[in-house]
N, C-alpha and C positions, 0 to 999 in steps of 0.2 A: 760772598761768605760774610755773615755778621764778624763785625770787630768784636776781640777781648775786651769784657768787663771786668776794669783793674781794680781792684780793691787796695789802698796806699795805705798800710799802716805806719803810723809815725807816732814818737815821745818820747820821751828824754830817758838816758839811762834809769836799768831796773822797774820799767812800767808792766812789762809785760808782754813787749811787743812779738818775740817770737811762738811765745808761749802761744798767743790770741794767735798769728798766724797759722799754725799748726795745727791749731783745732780747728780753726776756720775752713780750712783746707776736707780736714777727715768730715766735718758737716756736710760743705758745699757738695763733694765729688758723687754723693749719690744724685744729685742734679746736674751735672754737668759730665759731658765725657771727659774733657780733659782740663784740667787744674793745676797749675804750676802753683809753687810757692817759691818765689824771688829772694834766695840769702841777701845777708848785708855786705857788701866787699869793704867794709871797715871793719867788721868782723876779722872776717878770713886775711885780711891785712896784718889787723895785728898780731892772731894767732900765727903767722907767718914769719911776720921780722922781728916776733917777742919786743913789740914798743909801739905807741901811738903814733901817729904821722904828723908831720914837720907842717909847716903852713903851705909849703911850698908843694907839698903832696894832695891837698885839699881836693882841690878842682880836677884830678885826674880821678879821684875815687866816686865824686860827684860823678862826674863821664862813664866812670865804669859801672854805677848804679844807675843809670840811665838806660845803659844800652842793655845790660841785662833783662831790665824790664821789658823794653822794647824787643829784646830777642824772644820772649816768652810771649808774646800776644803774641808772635806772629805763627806760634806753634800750638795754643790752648783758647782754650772757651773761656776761661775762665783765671784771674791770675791774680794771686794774692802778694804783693810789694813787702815786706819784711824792710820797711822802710826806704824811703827815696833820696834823691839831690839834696831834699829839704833839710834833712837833717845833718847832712855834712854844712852844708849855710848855716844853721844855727850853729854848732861845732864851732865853726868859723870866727861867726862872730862871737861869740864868746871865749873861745881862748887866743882869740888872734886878735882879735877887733876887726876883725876883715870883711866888710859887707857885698865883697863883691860877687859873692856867688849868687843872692837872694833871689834878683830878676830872673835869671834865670831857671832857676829853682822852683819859684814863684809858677813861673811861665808853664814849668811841665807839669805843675803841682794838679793848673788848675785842668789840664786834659784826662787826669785820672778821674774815672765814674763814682767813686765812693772816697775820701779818706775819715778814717778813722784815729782821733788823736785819742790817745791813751791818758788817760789822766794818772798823776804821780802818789796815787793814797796807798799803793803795798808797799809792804817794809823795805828799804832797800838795801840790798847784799852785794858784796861786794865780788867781783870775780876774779880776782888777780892781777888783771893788768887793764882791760878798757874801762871799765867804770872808775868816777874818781870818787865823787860823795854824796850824800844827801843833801847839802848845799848848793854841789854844783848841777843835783837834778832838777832843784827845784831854780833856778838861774836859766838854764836851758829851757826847759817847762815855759816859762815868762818868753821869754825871747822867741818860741814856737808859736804863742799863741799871740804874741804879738803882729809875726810874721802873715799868720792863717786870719787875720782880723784884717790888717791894713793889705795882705793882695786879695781881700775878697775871695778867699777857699772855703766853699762850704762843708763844714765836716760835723761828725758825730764826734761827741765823747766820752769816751767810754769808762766807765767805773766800776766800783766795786771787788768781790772776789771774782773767781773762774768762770765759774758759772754762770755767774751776773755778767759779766765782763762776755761770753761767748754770746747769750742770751740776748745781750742790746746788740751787740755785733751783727747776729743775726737777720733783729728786725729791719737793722736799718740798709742790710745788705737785698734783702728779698722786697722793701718797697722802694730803693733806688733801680733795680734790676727791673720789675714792674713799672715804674715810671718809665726809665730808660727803651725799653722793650715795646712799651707803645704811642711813640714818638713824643712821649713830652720829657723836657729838660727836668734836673732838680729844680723843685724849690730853692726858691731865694727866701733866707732867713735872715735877722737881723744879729749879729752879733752881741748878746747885751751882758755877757759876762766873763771878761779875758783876764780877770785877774782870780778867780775861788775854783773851787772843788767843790761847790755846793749844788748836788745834784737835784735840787727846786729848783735853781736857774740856770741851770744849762743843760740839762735833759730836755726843755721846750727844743731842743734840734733835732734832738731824735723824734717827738712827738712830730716836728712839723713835715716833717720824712712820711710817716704814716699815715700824717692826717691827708697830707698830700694824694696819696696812691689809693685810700680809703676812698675817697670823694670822687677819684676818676672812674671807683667801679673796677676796677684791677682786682682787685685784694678782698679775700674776706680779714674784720679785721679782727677776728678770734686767731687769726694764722701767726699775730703779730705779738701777739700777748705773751 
């Protein structure tokens, strides 16, 4: 039986990321029989003890984001991550200074088939208790792409409004999926811009995704547009 193709959405508070999840999800399911979508246990943590988690809590939520994942390949085709490990490590290091989750992090980062980093350009709103600021998104942000640049994680990222934001998702879901699906690995791209939002130089990921799956004969690439 083929292994789940994980799709790992991750980015710093107020990007987007369950939103893209969610639709991701309502797209894919007409291709795929079965589709999970993977909640955040930071989430439902703090909706639970009404307060964020201590340092000391860190790496058990890491674990419990992990295994969840892991629980869900091992029941669907198809499994969309509403964030990973990765993103309690950044957490981490940013309000603790504590780098020690990253390797690890890093480690599972790189066994998921797609991630998707969200870029920080919608307005950001606050929700009462886990988000803290526009400061501290754009601090996280840095610290993600830091992260996704020096372990070598190839990922997409994704911009704009809904639409736009679902639309690039898409493409770069259906030419990693095609790649994957007839035995070749991702592209290897070059990382050439971890510190802007300027979607001229850092859409060339998603391009290299397509041009990728284009060239193998996979893909018509009207499908991609």
């Amino acid at each position: 039986m083929p292994r789940a193709f994980v799709i790992a959405v991750v980015g710093a508070e107020s990007t987007g990321k369950t939103v893209l999840a969610r639709d991701l999800a309502s797209a894919l399911a007409r291709g795929a029989s079965r589709v999970a979508v993977v909640p955040e246990a930071l989430r439902e943590f703090c909706a639970r003890e009404h307060r964020t988690p201590a340092a000391h809590e860190q790496a058990r939520l890491a674990r419990e984001q992990t295994q969840r994942i892991e629980r869900a390949t091992a029941e669907h085709d198809l499994v969309i991550a509403d964030t990973t490990a990765l993103m309690t490590a950044a957490y981490s290091t940013h309000y603790f200074a504590d780098r020690s989750l990253q390797a690890q992090a890093l480690a599972e980062q790189r066994r998921h088939d797609l991630t998707l980093l969200m870029a920080p350009d919608l307005p950001w709103t606050a929700d009462g208790l886990q988000r803290d600021s526009a400061a501290a998104r754009a601090e996280v942000d840095a610290i993600l792409r830091r992260l996704l640049h020096q372990g070598t994680v190839d990922h997409a990222v994704i911009h704009g409004d809904g639409p736009a934001r679902l639309a690039q998702a898409l493409a770069a879901v259906h030419a990693a999926r095609r790649l994957r699906d007839h035995g070749r690995p991702l592209v290897r791209w070059s990382w050439r811009c971890p510190d802007c939002d300027d979607g001229a130089c850092e859409r060339h990921v998603l391009k290299a995704l397509q041009a990728a799956a284009i060239d193998a004969g996979r893909t018509d690439p009207q499908a991609l547009s």
